[in-house]
Every structure is written in C-alpha cells, then in structure tokens.
N, C-alpha and C positions, 0 to 999 in steps of 0.2 A: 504494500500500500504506500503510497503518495502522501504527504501534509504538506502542504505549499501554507507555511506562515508567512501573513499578509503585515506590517506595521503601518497603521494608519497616522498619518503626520501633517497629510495635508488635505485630503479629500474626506469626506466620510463614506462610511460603508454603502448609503446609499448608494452612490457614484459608482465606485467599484462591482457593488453587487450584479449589475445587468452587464456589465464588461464579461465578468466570469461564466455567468448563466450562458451567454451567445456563446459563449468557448464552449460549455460545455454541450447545449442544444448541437452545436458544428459536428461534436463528435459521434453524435446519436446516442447518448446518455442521458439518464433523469438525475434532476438537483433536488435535493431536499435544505435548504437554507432555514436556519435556524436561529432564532431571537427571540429572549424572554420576557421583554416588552409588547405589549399588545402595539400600543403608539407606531411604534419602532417597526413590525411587522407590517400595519396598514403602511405605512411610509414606501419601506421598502417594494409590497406592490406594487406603489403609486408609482417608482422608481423604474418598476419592469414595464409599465402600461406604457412609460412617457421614454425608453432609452432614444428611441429612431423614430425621428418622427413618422418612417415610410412604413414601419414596421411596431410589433409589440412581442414580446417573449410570453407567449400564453402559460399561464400560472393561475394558483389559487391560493388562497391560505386556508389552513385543516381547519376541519368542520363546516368549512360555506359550502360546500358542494359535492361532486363525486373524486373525494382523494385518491381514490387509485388511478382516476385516468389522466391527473395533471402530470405534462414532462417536466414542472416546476412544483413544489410546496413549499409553502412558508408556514413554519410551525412553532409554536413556542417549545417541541420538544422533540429531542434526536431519534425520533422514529418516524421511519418512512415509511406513512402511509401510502405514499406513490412509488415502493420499489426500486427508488433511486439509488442507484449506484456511488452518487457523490454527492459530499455533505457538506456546506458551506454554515461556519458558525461564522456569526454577523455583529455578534454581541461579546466578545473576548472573552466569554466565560467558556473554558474547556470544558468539553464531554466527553467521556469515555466513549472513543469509537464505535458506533454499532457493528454489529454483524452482517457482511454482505458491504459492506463499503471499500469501493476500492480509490478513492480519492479523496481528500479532508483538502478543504479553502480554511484556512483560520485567520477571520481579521480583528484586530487586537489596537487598541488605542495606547500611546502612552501610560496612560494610569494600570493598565492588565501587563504592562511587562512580567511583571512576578510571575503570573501567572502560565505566562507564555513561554518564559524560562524555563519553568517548573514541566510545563508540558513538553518541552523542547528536550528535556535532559530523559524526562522519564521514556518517549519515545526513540533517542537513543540507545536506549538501553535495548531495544529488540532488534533484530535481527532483518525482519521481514520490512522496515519501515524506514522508507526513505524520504528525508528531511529537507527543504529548503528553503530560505528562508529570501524576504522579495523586502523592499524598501523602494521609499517613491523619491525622485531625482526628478525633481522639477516636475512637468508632466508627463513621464511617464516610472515603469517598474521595473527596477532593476536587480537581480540578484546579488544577494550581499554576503558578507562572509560571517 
C-alpha cells in the first residue's frame, strides 16, 4: 500500500481534495474521503461540484443517497461504503487503514504535524507500506525529503 502525506501550508484541503479525486476517477478507482466535521464535509462536496467549470466529479456524502454506487464518498468515517479502493483523510486526524485499501491521500495542517509524525514513523515500521511525503512550492506539489 501507498500513503502519499499531503502538508497543507498554503491551500486548504478543499482545493487539493478535487485535484486528487480527478487522479484518482483517471485511474478507474473509487475514493472514499474522509472528514469529521459535518461543515467541512458539505464544503468539500461543494469543492467537487465546482473543481471544472466544464465538468463535476460525481460524488455523495454517506447516508444522502445510494452509497454503494458513488465513484466518490465523503464520510465522516473510514469505511467504505462505496468499495473504494482509496482513502483520502481530509481532516489530519489519522485512521487506522481499513481493509481492502490500496492507497491513503493524508492531508494534515501544520497544527497535526504530531500527529502525522507519529503516523509517518509507525507506518514505517511495516514492510508492505510505502511512504511519501509531498509539500507545496508555490503553486504546485513537490516531493520532499
């Protein structure tokens, strides 16, 4: 498995969150994005409705609709109800990886460093999981050391 740690420095999660989602829609996988704010949740829809003007990343958030058949879910908790392969946490609070995930997005603000550390070191420690970590350089992301 993949963790692509995100440090948010200058954008917020909104912004980023529909960048990622189009990556992963490209790849013909489902997203399950994850925030424990309700606020923060609708937002971030609002976020996917509006990325292109020409276009919208079809999405739900759990409980309004039929969750198995969204290629997106926004959820306040890391289970995918829509099968998704890849898990975007939006809110820097780490989750214990579900089962069946083969990709973790983790965007993490300055104030979650601790935390992202702390997730950073313990997911070293296995074997199977490989780590990287992305930092923003003006407008765009760059891998960092």
């Amino acid at each position: 498995m993949q963790v692509d740690f995100y440090q948010l420095t200058r954008d917020p999660a909104a912004k980023l969150v529909p960048v990622l989602a189009q990556k992963v829609m490209e790849a013909g996988k489902r997203l399950l994005v994850v925030h424990a704010d309700e606020g923060e949740r609708k937002a971030l829809s609002t976020a996917l409705w509006e990325a292109k003007p020409d276009s919208f990343l079809a999405h739900d958030i759990a409980g309004e609709g039929d969750d198995a058949v969204q290629p997106i879910l926004i959820s306040g908790l890391a289970v995918a109800g829509n099968d998704a392969s890849y898990l975007l946490i939006a809110d820097g609070k780490w989750r214990p990886e579900p089962f069946g995930i083969e990709r973790i997005f983790y965007l993490f603000l300055p104030e979650h460093t601790d935390d992202a550390r702390t997730a950073w070191r313990a997911l070293g420690e296995k074997d199977e999981i490989n780590r990287k970590y992305w930092r923003q350089d003006g407008g765009r992301w760059v891998e960092g050391p």
